[in-house]
Every structure is written in structure tokens, then in C-alpha cells.
C-alpha positions in Angstrom: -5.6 -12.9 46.5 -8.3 -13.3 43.6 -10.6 -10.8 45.2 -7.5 -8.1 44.9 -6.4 -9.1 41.1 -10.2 -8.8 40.5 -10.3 -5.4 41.7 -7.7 -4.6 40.3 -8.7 -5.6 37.1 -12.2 -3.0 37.9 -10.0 0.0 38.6 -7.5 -1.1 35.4 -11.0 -1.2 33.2 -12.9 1.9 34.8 -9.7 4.2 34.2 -9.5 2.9 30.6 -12.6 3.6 29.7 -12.9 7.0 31.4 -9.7 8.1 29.2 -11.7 6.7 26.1 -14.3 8.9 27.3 -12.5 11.9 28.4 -11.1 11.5 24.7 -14.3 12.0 23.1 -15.6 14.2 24.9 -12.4 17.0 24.5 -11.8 15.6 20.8 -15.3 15.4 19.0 -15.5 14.2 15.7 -15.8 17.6 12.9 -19.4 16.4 12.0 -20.7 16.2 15.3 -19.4 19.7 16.5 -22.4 22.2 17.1 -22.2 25.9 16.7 -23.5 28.7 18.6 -25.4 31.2 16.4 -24.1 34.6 18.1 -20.6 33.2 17.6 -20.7 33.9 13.2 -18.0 35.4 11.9 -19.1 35.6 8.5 -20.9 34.2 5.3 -19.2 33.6 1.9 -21.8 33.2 -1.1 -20.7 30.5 -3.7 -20.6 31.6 -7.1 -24.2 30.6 -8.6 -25.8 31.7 -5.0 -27.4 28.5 -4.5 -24.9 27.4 -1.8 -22.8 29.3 1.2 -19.8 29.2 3.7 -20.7 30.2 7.2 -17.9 30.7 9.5 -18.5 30.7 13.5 -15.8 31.3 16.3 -15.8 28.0 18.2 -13.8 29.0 21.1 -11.5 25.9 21.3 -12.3 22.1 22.1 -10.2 21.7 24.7 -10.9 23.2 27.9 -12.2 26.0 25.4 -9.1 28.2 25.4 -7.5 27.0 22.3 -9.2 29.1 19.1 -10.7 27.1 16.5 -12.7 28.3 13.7 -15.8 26.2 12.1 -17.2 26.4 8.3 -20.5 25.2 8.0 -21.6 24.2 4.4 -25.4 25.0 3.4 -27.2 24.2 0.0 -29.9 25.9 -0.7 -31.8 24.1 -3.4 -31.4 20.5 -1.4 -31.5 21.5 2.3 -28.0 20.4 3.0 -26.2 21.7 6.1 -22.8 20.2 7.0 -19.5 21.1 9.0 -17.0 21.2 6.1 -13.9 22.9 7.8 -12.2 23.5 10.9 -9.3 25.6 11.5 -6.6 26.9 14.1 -5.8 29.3 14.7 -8.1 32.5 12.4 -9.6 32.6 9.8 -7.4 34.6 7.2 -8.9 33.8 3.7 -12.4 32.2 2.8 -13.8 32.2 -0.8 -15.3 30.0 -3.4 -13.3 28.8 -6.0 -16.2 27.7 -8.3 -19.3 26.0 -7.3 -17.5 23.2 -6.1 -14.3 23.9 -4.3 -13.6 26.2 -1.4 -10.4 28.1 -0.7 -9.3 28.4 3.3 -6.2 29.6 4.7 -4.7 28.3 1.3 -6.3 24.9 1.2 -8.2 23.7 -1.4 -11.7 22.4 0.0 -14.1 20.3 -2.0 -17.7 20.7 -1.0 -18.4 17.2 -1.0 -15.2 16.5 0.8 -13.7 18.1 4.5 -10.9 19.5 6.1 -10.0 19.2 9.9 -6.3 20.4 10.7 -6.5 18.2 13.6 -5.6 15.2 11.0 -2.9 16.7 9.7 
């Protein structure tokens, strides 16, 4: 009877961990999503031209059939480069505020700061 509660306890552990997995893998984290290049919607110039928005068509992250739309934050004068937004389901309004903040589908972005609707 102990060898089938230990194998049960393998299967109970391998399924666990291959939802954890399967989680990570359909949910990744806003920083660690990558972008195809031929996939840019568009580039919004900040204010004092030092810094930019580009947007790119991300194609969904689950089963990539869902529509998702990715801002990627670039400084010019520090070599910076960072996902800052990520939206569902277009891309309706993008423009700077100031040299600081970042207006999106009517939300108020900080540059230093990040928006993923998936936390909402």
C-alpha cells in the first residue's frame, strides 16, 4: 500500500507543478514579454524628444488569439528600454502628457511606473 500512496504522491506533485508551469508559460510577467519588430504599430515622441513610446501588436498570450497591445519605453540619453504598458483589446489613444507621464486608452502612465490590464 506505500508504494501506491507514494505514487500517488509523484503524479499529485508532477501535475502541480506542470500547472505552475503551464501558468507561466501562458501568463508571462509584463517585463519579460519580447516583441517582434515587424509587429510596430507606432512611435509617440515625448515632449523634449529625448525619450519615446513604441507600440507593437502582440497577438495575444494565450494560445495567441486574444489581442494584446505592448508599449515599450526607450530613453535616449541613458539607454533605457523597458515594457511600460500592456493593453486589450486596441490601442485607441497614445500620447505624452509631459516628460513624465503617458496617456493610454485614458490611463495615466508614469514613465517610471507600469500598467498591465491583466492586474486590474
Amino acid at each position: 500500500m506505500s508504494k501506491l500512496k507514494l505514487l500517488l504522491s509523484f503524479f499529485s506533485v508532477t501535475i502541480l507543478l506542470g500547472i505552475i508551469f503551464m501558468f507561466q508559460l501562458l501568463n508571462p510577467k509584463l517585463n519579460t514579454i519580447h516583441v517582434n519588430e515587424e509587429n510596430k504599430e507606432g512611435i509617440y515622441i515625448s515632449p523634449d524628444g529625448e525619450k519615446s513610446i513604441t507600440v507593437y501588436f502582440n497577438g495575444g498570450l494565450i494560445f495567441h488569439n486574444d489581442v494584446t497591445y505592448l508599449g515599450v519605453y526607450e530613453d535616449s540619453t541613458s539607454d533605457l528600454k523597458k515594457n511600460i504598458f500592456l493593453v486589450a483589446p486596441s490601442v485607441k489613444d497614445v500620447r505624452w502628457i509631459n516628460n513624465e507621464k503617458i496617456f493610454v486608452n485614458g490611463i495615466e502612465i508614469a514613465i517610471d511606473d507600469s500598467y498591465d490590464f491583466r492586474n486590474e
